[in-house]
C-alpha positions as CSV (number, residue, x, y, z in Angstrom):
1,X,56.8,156.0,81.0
2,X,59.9,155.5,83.3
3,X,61.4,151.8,83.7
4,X,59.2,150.1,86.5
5,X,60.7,148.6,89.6
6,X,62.4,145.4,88.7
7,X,61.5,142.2,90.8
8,X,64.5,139.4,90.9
9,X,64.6,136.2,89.3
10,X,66.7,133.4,88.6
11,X,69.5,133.9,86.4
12,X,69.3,131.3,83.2
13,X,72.2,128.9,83.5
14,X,73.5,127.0,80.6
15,X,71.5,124.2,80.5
16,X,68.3,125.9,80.2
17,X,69.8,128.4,77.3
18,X,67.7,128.0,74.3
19,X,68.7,125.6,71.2
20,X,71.4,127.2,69.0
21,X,71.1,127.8,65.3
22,X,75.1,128.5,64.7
23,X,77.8,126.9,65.9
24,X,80.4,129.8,66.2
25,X,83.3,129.2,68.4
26,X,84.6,131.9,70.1
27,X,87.9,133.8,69.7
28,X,89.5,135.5,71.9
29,X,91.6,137.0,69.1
30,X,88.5,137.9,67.4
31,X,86.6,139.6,70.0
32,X,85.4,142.6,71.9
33,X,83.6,142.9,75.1
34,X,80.4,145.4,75.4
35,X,79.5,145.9,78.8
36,X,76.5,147.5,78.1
37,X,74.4,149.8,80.0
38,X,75.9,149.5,83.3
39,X,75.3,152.5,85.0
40,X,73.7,153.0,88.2
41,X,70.6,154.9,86.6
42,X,69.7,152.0,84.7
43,X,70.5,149.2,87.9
44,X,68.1,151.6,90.7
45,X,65.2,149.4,89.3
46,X,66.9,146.5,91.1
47,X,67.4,145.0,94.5
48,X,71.2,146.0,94.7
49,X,71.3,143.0,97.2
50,X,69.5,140.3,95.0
51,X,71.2,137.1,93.6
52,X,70.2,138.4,90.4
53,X,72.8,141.8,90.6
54,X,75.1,140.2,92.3
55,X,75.8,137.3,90.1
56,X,75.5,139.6,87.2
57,X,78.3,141.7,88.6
58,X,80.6,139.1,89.8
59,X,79.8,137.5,86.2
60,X,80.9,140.8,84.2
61,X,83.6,141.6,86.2
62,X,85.0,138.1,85.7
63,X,85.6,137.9,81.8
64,X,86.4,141.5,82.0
65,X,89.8,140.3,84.1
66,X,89.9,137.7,81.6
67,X,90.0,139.9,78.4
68,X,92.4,141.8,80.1
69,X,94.8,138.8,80.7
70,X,94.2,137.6,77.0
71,X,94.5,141.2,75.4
72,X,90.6,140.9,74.3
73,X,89.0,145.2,73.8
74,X,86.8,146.3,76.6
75,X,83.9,148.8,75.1
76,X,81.2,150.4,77.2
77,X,77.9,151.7,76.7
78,X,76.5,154.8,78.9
79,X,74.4,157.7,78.4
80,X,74.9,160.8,78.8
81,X,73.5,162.8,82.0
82,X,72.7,166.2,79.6
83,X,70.4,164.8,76.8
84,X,69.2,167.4,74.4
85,X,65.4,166.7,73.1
86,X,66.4,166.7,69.8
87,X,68.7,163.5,71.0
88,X,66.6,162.0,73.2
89,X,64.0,162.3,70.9
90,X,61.3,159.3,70.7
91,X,63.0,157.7,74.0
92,X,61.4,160.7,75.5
93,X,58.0,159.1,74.0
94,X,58.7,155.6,75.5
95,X,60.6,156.1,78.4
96,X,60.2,160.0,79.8
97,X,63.3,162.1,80.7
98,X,65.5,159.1,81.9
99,X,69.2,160.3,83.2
100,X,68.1,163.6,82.4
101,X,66.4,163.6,85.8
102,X,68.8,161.9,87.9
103,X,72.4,163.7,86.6
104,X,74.4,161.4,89.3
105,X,73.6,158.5,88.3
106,X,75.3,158.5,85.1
107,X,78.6,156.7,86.2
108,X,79.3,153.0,85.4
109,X,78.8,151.0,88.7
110,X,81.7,150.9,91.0
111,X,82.6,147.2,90.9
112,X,82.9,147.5,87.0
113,X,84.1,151.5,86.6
114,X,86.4,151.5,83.6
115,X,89.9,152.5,83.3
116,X,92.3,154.3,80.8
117,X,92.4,151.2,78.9
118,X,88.7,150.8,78.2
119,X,86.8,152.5,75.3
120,X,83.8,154.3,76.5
121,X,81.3,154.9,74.0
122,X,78.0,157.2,74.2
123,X,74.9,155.4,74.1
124,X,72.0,157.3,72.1
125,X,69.5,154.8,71.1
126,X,69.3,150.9,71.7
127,X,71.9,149.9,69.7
128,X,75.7,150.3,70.5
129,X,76.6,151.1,67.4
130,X,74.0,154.1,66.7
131,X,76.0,157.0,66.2
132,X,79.0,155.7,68.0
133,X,82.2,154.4,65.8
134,X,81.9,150.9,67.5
135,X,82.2,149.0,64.4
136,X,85.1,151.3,62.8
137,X,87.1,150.1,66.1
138,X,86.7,146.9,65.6
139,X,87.6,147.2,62.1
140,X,90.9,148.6,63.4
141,X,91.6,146.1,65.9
142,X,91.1,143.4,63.3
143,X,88.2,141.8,65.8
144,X,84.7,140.8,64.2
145,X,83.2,139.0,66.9
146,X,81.2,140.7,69.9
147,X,80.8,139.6,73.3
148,X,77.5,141.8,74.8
149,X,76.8,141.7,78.2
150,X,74.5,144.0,80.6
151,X,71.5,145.3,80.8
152,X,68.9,145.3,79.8
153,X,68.9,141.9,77.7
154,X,66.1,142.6,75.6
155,X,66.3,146.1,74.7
156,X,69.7,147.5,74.3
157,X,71.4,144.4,74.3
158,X,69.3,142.1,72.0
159,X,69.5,145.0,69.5
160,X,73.0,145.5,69.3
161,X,73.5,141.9,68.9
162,X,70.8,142.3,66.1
163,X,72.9,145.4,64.8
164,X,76.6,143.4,64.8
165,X,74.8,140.1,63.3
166,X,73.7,142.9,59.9
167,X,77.4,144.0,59.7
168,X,78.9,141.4,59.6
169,X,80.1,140.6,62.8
170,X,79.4,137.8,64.9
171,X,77.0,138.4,68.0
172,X,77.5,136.5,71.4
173,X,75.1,137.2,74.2
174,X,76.5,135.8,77.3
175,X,73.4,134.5,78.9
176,X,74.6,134.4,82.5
177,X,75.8,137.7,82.3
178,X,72.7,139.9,81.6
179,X,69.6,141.0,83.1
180,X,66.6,142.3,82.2
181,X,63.0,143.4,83.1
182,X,61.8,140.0,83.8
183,X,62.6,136.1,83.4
184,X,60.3,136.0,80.6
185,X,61.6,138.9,78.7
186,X,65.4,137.8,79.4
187,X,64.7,134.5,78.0
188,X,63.1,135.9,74.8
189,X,65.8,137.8,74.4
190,X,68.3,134.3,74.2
191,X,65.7,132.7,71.7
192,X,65.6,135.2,69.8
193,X,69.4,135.8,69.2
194,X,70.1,131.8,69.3
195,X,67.4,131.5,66.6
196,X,68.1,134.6,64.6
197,X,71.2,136.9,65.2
198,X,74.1,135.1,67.0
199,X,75.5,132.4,69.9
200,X,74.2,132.3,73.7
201,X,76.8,131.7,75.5
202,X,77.7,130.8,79.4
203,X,80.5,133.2,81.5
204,X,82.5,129.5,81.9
205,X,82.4,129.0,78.5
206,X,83.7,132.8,77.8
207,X,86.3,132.2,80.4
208,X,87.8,129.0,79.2
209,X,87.5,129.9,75.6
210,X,91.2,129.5,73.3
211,X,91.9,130.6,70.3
212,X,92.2,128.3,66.9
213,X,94.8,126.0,66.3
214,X,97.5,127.7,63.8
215,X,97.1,125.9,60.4
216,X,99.0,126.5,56.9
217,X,98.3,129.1,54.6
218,X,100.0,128.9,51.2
219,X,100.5,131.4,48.8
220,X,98.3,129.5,46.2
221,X,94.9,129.5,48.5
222,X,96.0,132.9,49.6
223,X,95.9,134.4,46.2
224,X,92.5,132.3,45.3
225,X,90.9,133.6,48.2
226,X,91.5,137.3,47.2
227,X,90.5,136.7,43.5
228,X,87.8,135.2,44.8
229,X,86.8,138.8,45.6
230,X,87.9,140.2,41.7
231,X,86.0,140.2,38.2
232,X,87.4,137.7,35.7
233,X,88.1,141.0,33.5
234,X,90.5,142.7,36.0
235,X,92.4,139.4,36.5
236,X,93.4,139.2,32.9
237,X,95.9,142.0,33.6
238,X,96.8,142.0,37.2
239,X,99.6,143.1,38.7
240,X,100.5,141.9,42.2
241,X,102.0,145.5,43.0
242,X,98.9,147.2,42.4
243,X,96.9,148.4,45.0
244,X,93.9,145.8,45.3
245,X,91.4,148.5,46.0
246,X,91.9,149.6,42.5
247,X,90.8,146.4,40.9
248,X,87.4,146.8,43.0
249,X,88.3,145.2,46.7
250,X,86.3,147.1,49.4
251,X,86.6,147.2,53.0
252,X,83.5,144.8,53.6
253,X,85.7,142.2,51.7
254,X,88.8,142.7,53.2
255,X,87.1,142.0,56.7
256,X,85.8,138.7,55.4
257,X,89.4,138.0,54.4
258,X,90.7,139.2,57.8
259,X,88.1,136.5,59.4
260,X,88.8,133.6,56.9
261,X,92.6,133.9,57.5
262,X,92.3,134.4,61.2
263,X,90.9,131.2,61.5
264,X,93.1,129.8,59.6
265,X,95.8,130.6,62.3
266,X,97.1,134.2,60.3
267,X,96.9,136.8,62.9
268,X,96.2,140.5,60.3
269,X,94.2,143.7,61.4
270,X,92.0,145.3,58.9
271,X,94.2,148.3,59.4
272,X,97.5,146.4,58.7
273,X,96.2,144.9,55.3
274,X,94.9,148.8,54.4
275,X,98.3,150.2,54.8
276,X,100.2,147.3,52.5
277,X,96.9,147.1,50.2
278,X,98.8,144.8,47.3
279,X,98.6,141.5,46.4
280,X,102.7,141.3,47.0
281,X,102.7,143.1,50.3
282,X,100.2,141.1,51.8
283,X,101.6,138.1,51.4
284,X,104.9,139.9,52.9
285,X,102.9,140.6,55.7
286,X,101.2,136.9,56.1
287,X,104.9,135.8,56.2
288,X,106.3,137.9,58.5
289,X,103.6,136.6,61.2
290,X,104.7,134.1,63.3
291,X,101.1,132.4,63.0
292,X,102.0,131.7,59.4
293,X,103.8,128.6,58.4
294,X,104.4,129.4,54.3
């Protein structure tokens, strides 16, 4: 039941990444990074010394430097070293006792430890955001797209990206940057999210990625764009002071609008817009942003 030995393998470089079915360009003012998985319980399956680790290492802890330098969220994934049956439940089923049975192994590998100003979430099934308030942080930090990188590629990593693509969010599995239980089964795992969930993309392209050119928003599309949202009825008698919640926008909708004007060069958090929830105030808010040419 426990994870077999893990022979290396070439890691898949861009030009043998699958075709792509979107054509989502990156953000970096739109994303997180998920470092998922990378503890040393789950790399003991590898050669520490193969090209395969290493190059997954050196790949990781390269755009994790660059998110730093371009203000991009770190998030990790790890379980926990004390798992209750109850918890661990029908992982005991598939995989036996795990970390259970090897307590010191639960830390994130030392070339990729993180620090006071990563999130560190705890990992309880195969997707990140199973009982873990992943998606309410992003929501906060006005980000919805979701760099994934780790292991293993097509369990933990392929489902989250499955997860993010049902909410909402936009998936991007950084195909140089993960590994799994085999070449075969790491390569499935980049069909089936370039087919089905989200982007495959290379560490360069992570690395060089810029965010959209600012463009104008004016108060005319603005207020389309949230009426848009609104029954015809409600409109008949709106007032630009009342709170927009009231006339039935939800928090689903207000990401979408926190997406549309991002690219469209207006820099707002989903928790900015919930604190100023009016018509009026938001618009004060899209002007006061530097981003935003009125």
């Amino acid at each position: 039941m426990s994870i077999p030995t893990i022979s290396s393998y070439p890691m898949p470089t861009s030009d043998t990444f699958p075709n792509q079915k979107v054509s989502w360009v990156l953000e970096p003012k739109r994303a997180v990074f998920l470092i998922h998985d990378m503890q040393a319980y789950f790399l003991r399956f590898y050669d520490a010394e193969s090209d395969l680790i290493k190059t997954l290492k050196q790949n990781l802890a390269a755009i994790k430097a660059y998110c730093r330098a371009n203000d991009i969220p770190v998030v990790y994934t790890a379980q926990p070293n004390d798992q209750k049956p109850e918890d661990r439940a029908l992982l005991n089923d598939m995989w036996g006792s795990g970390l259970n049975d090897f307590p010191e192994l639960q830390q994130v590998v030392e070339e990729l430890a993180p620090d006071e100003k990563d999130t560190v979430l705890v990992k309880w099934r195969y997707s990140a955001f199973h009982r873990s308030n992943l998606q309410e942080l992003m929501q906060s930090w006005g980000r919805d797209q979701l760099l994934i990188g780790g292991v293993y590629a097509h369990i933990g990593c392929m489902i989250t990206a499955a997860d993010a693509f049902m909410r909402d969010i936009q998936p991007f599995m950084i195909g140089d940057a993960l590994a799994d239980f085999s070449e075969e089964e790491h390569r499935q795992a980049l069909a089936y999210t370039g087919g089905r969930t989200g982007r495959v993309v290379a560490t360069k392209e992570v690395l060089t990625a810029t965010d959209a050119p600012i463009t104008v928003l004016h108060f005319e599309q603005f207020k389309a764009q949230i009426f848009a949202f609104l029954d015809e009825e409600d409109l008949q008698e709106f007032d630009a002071d009342e709170e927009l919640i009231d006339y039935g926008l939800d928090s689903i909708q207000i990401m979408s609008l926190v997406s549309k004007w991002k690219a469209q060069g207006v820099n707002v958090s989903f928790q900015e817009l919930a604190t100023s929830a009016t018509l009026n105030g938001w618009w004060n808010l899209i002007q006061s942003k530097r981003e935003c040419v009125a």
